[in-house]
C-alpha positions in Angstrom: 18.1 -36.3 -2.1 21.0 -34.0 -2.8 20.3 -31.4 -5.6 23.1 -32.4 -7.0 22.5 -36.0 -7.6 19.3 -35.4 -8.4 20.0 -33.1 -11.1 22.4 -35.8 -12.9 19.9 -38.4 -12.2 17.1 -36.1 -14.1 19.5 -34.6 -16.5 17.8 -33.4 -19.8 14.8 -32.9 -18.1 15.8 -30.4 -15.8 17.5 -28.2 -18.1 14.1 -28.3 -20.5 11.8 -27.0 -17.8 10.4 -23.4 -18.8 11.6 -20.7 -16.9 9.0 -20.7 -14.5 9.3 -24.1 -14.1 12.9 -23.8 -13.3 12.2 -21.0 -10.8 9.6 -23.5 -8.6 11.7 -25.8 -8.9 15.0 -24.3 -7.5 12.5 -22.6 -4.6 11.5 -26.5 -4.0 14.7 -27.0 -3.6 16.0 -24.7 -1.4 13.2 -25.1 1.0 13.1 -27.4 4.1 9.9 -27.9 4.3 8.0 -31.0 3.4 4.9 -29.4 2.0 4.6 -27.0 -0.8 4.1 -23.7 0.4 2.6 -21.7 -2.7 2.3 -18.5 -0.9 5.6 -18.0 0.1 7.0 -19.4 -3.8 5.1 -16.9 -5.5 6.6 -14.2 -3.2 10.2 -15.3 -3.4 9.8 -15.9 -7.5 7.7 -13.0 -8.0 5.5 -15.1 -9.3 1.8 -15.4 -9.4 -0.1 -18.3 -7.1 -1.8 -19.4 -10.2 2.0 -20.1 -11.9 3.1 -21.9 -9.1 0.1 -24.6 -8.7 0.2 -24.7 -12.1 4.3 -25.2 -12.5 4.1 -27.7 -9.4 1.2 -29.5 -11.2 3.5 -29.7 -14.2 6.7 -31.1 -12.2 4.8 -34.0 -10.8 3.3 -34.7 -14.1 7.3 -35.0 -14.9 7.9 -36.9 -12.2 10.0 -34.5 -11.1 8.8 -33.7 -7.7 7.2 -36.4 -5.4 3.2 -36.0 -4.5 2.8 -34.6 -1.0 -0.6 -35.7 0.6 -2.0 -33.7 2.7 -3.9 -35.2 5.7 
């Protein structure tokens, strides 16, 4: 889905994510990869590992990001 769209279709919810949140979110964004690479977040963000599990956790809570199974 394009960014764009999706940040009209999400709205207020977008632009109340903490800063951190905000941060994995735009880095989920950008990527191209259908898995959610912590590692490489954190290093782009300058963020811990722990702040990104913990941010994705809270996205998909807000329905925000899908739920990637990994098999």
């Amino acid at each position: 889905m394009d960014p764009t769209r999706l940040s009209e279709h999400f709205g207020t919810e977008i632009e109340q994510l903490s800063a951190v949140e905000r941060m994995v979110y735009d880095a989920l964004q950008r990527s191209c990869s259908e898995y959610y690479d912590i590692y490489q977040i954190a290093k782009e963000s300058k963020l811990t590992e722990l702040q990104v599990m913990v941010s994705i956790q809270l996205l998909i809570h807000k329905k925000l990001l899908p739920i990637v199974n990994e098999n």
